[in-house]
GUDOMAR-492141 format. One record per residue (C-alpha): x, y, z. Coordinates in steps of 0.1 Angstrom, whole numbers, padded with zeros to 4 digits, always signed. Example, Ala and Ser with C-alpha at 12.3 -4.5 7.8 and 13.67 -1.06 7.14 Angstrom:
+0123-0045+0078
+0137-0011+0071
This chain:
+1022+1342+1163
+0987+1348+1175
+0977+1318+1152
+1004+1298+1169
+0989+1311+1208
+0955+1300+1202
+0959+1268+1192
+0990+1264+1221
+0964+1279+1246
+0932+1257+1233
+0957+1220+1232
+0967+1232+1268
+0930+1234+1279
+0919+1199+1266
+0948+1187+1280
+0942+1194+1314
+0905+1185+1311
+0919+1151+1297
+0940+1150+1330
+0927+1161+1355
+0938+1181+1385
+0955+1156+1409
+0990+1164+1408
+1012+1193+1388
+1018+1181+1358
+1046+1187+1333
+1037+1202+1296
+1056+1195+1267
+1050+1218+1239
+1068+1206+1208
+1066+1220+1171
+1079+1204+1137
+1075+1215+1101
+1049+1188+1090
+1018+1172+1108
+1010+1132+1109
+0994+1115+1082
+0973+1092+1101
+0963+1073+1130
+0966+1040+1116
+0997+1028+1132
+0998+1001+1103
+0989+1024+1074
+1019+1048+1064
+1057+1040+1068
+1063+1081+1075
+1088+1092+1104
+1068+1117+1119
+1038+1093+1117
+1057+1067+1135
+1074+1094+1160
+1041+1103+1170
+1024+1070+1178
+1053+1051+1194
+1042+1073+1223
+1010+1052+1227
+1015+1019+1202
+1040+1002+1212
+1060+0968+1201
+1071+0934+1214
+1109+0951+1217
+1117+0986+1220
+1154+1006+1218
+1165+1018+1249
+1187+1054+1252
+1217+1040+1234
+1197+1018+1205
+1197+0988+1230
+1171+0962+1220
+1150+0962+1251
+1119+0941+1264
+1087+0960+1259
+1056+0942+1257
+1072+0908+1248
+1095+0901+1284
+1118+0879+1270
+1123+0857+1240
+1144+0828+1228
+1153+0810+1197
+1138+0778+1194
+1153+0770+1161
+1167+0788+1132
+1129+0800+1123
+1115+0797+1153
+1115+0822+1177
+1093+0824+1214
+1084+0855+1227
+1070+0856+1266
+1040+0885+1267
+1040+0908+1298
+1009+0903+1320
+0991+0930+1336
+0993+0952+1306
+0963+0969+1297
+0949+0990+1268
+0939+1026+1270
+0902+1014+1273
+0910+0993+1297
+0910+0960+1280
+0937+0928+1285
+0968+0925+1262
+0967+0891+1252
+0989+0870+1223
+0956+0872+1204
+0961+0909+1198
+0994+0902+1186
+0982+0876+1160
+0958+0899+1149
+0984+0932+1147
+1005+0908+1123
+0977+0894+1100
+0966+0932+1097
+1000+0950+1094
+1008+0926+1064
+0975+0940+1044
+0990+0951+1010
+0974+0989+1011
+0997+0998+1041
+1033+1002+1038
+1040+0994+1069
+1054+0955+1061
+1091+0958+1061
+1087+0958+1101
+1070+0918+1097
+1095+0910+1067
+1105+0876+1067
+1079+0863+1096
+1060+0834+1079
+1033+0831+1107
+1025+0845+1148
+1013+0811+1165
+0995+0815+1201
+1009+0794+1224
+0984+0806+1253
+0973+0843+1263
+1006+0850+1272
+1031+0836+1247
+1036+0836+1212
+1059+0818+1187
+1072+0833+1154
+1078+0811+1125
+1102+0826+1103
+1103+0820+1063
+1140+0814+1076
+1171+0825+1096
+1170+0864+1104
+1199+0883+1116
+1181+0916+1122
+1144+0901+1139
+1147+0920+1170
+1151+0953+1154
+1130+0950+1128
+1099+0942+1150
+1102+0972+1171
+1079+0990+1149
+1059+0962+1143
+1027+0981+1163
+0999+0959+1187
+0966+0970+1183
+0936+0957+1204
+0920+0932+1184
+0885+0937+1201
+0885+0976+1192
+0891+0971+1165
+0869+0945+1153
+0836+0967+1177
+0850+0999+1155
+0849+0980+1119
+0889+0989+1120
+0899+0957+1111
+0911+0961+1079
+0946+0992+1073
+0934+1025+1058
+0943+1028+1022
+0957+1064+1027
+0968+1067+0993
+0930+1064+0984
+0919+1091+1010
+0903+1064+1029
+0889+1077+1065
+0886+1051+1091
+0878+1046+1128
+0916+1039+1134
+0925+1064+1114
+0911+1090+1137
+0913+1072+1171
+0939+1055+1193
+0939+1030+1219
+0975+1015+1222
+0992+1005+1255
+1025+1030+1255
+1027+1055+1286
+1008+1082+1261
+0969+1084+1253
+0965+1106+1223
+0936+1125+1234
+0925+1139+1199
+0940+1151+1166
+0933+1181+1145
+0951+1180+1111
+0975+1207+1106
+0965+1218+1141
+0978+1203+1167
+0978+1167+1190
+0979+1162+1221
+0989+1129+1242
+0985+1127+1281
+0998+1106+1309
+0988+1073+1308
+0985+1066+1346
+0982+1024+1341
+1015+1022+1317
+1038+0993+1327
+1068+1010+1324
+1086+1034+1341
+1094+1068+1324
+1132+1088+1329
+1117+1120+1324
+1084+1141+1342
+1068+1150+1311
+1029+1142+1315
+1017+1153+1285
+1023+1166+1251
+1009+1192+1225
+1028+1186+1191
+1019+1215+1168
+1029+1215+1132
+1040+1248+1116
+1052+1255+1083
+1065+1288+1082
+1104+1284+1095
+1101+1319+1112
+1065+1311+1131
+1085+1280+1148
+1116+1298+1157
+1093+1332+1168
+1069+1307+1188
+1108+1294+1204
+1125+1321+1211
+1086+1337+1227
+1087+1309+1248
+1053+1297+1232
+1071+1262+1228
+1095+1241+1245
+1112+1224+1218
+1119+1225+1181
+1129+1198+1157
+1126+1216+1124
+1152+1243+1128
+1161+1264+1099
+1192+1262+1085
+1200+1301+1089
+1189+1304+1122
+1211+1278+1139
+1236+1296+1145
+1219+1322+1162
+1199+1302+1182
+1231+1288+1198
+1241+1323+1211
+1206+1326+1228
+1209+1324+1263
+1177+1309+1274
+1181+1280+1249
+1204+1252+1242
+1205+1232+1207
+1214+1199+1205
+1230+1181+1176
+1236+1156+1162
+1236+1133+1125
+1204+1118+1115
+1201+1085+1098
+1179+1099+1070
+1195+1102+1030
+1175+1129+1009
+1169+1119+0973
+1157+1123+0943
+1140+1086+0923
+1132+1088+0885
+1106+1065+0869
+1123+1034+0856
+1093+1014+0846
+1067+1029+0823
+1078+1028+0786
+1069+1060+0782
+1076+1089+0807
+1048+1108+0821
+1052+1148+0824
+1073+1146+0797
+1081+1159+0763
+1101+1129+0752
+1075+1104+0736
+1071+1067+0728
+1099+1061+0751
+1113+1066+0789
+1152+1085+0790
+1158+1069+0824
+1156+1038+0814
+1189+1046+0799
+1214+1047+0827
+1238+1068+0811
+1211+1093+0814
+1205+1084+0854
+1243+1087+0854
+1242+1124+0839
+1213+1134+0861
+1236+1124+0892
+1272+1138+0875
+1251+1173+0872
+1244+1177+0908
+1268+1197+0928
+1266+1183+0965
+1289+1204+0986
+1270+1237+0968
+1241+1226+0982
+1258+1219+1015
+1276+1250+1018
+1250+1275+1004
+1208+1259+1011
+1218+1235+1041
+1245+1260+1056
+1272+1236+1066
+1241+1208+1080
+1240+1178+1057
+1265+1156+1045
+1269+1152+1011
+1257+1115+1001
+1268+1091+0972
+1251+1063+0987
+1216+1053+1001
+1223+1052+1036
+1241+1074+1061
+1265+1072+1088
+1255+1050+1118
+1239+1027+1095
+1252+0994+1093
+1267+0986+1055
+1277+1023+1056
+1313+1029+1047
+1334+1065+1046
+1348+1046+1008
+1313+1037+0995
+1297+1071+1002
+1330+1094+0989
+1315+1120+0966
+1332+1132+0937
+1321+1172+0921
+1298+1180+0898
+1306+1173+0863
+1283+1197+0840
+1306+1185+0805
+1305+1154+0814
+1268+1148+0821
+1262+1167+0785
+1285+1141+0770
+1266+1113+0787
+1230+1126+0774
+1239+1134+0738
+1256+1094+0740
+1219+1090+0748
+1201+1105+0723
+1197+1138+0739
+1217+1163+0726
+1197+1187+0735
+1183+1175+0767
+1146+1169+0776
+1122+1177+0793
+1101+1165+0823
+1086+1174+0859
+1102+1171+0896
+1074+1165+0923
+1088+1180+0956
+1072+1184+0989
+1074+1219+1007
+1070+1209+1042
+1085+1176+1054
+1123+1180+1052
+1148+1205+1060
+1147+1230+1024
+1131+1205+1008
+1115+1231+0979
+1150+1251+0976
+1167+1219+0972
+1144+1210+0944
+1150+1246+0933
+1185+1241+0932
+1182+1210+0917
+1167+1220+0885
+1185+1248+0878
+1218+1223+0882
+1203+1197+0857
+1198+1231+0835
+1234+1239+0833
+1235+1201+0815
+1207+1208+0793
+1178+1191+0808
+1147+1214+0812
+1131+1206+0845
+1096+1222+0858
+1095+1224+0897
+1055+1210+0909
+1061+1220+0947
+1032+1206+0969
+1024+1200+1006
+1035+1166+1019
+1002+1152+1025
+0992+1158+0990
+1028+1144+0977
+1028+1110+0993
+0995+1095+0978
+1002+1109+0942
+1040+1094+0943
+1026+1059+0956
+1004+1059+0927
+1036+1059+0904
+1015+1092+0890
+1057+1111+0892
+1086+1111+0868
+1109+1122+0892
+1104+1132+0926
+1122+1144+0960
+1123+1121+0989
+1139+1114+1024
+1145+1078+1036
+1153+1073+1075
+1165+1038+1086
+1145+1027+1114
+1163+0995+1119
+1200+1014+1111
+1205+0982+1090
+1214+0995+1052
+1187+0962+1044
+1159+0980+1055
+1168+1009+1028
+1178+0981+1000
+1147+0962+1007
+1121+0991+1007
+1134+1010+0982
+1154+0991+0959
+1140+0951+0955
+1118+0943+0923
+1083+0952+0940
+1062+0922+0953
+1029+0925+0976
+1044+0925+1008
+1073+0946+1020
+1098+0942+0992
+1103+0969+0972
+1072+0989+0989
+1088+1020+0986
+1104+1013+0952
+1081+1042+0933
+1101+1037+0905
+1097+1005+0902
+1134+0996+0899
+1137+0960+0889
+1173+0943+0888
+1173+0909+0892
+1213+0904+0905
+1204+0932+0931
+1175+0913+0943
+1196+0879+0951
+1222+0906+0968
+1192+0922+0988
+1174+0885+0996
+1206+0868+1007
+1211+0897+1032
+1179+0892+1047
+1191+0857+1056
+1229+0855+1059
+1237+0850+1099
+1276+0853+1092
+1277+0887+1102
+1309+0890+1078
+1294+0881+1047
+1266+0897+1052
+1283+0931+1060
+1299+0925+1026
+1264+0918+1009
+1252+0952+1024
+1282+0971+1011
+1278+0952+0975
+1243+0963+0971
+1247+1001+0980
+1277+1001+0953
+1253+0986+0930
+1228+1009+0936
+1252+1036+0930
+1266+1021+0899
+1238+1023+0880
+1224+1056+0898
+1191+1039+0904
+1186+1071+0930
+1207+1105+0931
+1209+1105+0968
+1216+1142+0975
+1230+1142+1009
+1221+1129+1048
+1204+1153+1074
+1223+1166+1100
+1193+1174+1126
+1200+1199+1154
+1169+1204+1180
+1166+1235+1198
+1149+1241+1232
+1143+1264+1262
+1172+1257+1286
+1152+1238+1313
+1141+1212+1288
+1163+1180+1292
+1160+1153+1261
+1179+1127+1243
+1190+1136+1207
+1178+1104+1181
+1193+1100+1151
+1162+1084+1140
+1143+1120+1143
+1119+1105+1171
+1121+1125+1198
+1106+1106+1230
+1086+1123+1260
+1097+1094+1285
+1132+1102+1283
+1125+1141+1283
+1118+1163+1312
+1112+1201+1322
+1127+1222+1348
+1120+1251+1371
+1118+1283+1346
């Protein structure tokens, strides 16, 4: 707790310098299990990541309270044609360093987001070419007809052309090569936040921006967002009243939390699906004893691996009642999802030995799960129970637990057999999920999450018609047919979808997301 103090006390401090003295200002001090990745609002597709920087990069559209599309820096927009849309730019916006907004920062945004080392293209997908029409207007050319434009360009991030070019920031970090840049370390976005420094594993802290736009709900002036590990450090620091609000709760402490009479938790689903992907490319599987050939490339072996899990164990005796147990890629509130698709049926440990001796593997095999430790909610003792499930049906399974900023890059370099991950849907549209994780892997945002390198050529007309179909009808059906394809040939074992309750000190007023992103302009802090 002292650990936790001092850094609380020193963000508070740099704060207030940052912000001067001229009014009383509001402090929001907010902890989570893992820290940011980077900067680079165009470099990592990570939730926490994105959370964090929506509060000073913002988009052309933004959601409001109830997942609205609403105007944000583009004012309005209309379709000009099937693939050509006109967006009107809102004047008098400025940058953090004071510079213009202008359409030439959002030609430049999209000619960088698309750069192949970020993973940040599924929010562009689709867009052909950004065409100035003067300082103030844009035009969108579209490779053709979109259904989902709007939302999918939310997260599609402006950056200041100028700063970037006068800070050699022109080009995305390549995180996965431990690339440090300018961006990567500084901001200088147009959102009613300026992130006044970060310090990794530490703490950031964002302040008012006194020349946004916009107009916030909430009082909240400024932010310190400290990452801590340890489950009983953040709930201590809560229930100390060291912070304000928690979004990593643990499992086992829910309940009491809700019987605490100087907090209140909210709850509520989140539109994440934890998972576990298996290499199906290389011919022979790394971190494995099984040579000169790759078991997964067998689905009858995927099939076992997903038979041997037991869902509702998990549920009832790691997550304590807060997930929901998943048979397909996307959760509840996504569009495509369905309570038919997404029925799980119980573990079946014979069956699963059956399926891997049909395979070759009588006697199961061996290989390595890569897991991180510190970005979902028991994401290590879901990996724990994990193997020990797959070892009731003969498959020998070493646990390599590891810190999620060490996970990420080694996963993106396909250097995994098998590995735990969480996938949240940004856009709530089951495309976004299909698209990023599931598509035959090009250079831009198809398949830029596909790690193992799943390639399935009827799913990929499935996933490209949906990216196109306007009839909302058959598309919906398009959707539905590709997550039952998915699960078919257990291309994932999806493991179940977070249920995310927050916790905070009673005079703290927020919105619950679904998406995991918390948002300082709709929060606000009472009298003690």
């Amino acid at each position: 707790m002292s650990t936790i103090k001092q850094l609380l006390g020193a963000a508070a401090i740099a704060a207030s310098l940052a912000m001067g003295s001229a009014h009383a200002q509001q402090a929001l001090r907010w902890a989570a299990q893992n820290d940011i990745l980077t900067l680079d609002p165009h470099s990592q597709n990570h939730a926490t990541t994105n959370a964090i920087l929506m509060h000073s990069y913002e988009g052309l559209t933004r959601y409001g309270k109830d997942y609205s599309i609403e105007p944000a820096l583009a004012t309005s927009w209309q379709q000009l044609g099937p693939t050509q849309w006109r967006f009107n730019l809102r004047k008098g916006v400025t940058f953090h360093d004071g510079s213009p907004f202008t359409a030439d920062d959002v030609v430049f945004s999209f000619e960088r987001i698309r750069q192949p080392q970020g993973t940040m293209q599924i929010y562009v997908t689709g867009i052909k070419e950004v065409k100035k029409v003067d300082d103030h207007t844009v035009e969108l050319i579209l490779e053709a007809p979109q259904p989902i434009l709007l939302r999918n360009i939310i997260d599609f991030r402006i950056m200041s052309r100028g700063w970037s070019v006068k800070n050699k920031s022109e080009k995305v970090q390549d995180y996965k090569a431990r690339e440090d840049t300018f961006a990567s370390r500084n901001v200088n976005g147009t959102g009613p936040y300026i992130i006044n420094g970060w310090s990794p594993d530490q703490r950031i802290v964002f302040s008012n921006n006194p020349k946004w736009w916009g107009k916030k709900d909430g009082n909240v002036d400024r932010v310190v967002y400290t990452p801590v590990k340890a489950d009983a450090t953040r709930v201590a620091a809560l229930l100390s009243g060291e912070v304000d609000l928690v979004t990593d709760l643990p499992t086992q402490d829910v309940a009491r939390l809700k019987q605490n009479a100087n907090l209140k938790v909210l709850e509520g689903h989140e539109v994440r699906t934890i998972f576990i992907g298996l290499d199906q490319h290389n011919n022979e599987l790394q971190f494995s004893d099984v040579k000169g050939k790759n078991p997964f490339k067998d689905v009858r072996v995927r099939r076992a691996l997903n038979m041997a899990v037991d869902r509702p164990a998990i549920q009832r005796t790691i997550m304590r009642g807060l997930s929901m147990p998943a048979n397909i890629m996307v959760a509840p509130g996504v569009n495509g999802w369905t309570k038919e698709l997404d029925a799980v049926k119980g573990a079946d440990v014979e069956g699963a030995k059956k399926l891997l001796a049909e395979a070759g593997y009588p006697n199961g095999f061996e290989f390595t799960l890569d897991c991180p430790n510190n970005r979902y909610v028991n994401d290590e003792e879901i990996c724990q129970a994990i193997v020990g499930m797959w070892a009731r049906a003969g498959v020998k399974v070493k646990l390599n637990a590891m810190p999620f900023a060490t996970f990420i890059p080694k996963i993106q370099k396909f250097e995994s057999s098998a590995y735990l991950l969480g996938w949240g849907v940004a856009t709530f549209d089951a495309l976004y999920s299909l698209q990023s994780l599931v598509r035959t892997r090009t250079t831009g945002a198809d398949g830029n999450f596909n790690l193992g390198r799943i390639s399935d050529p009827k799913l990929d007309a499935i996933i490209d018609a949906s990216k196109t179909e306007i009839d909302v009808k058959k598309r919906d059906a398009l959707l539905r047919e590709g997550l039952q394809m998915t699960a078919d040939n257990a291309y994932y074992i999806p493991i179940h979808h977070q249920v995310r309750p927050w916790a905070m000190k009673k005079n703290v007023t927020t919105i619950h997301r679904s998406d995991d992103r918390p948002e300082a302009r709709f929060t606000s802090i009472g009298g003690s």
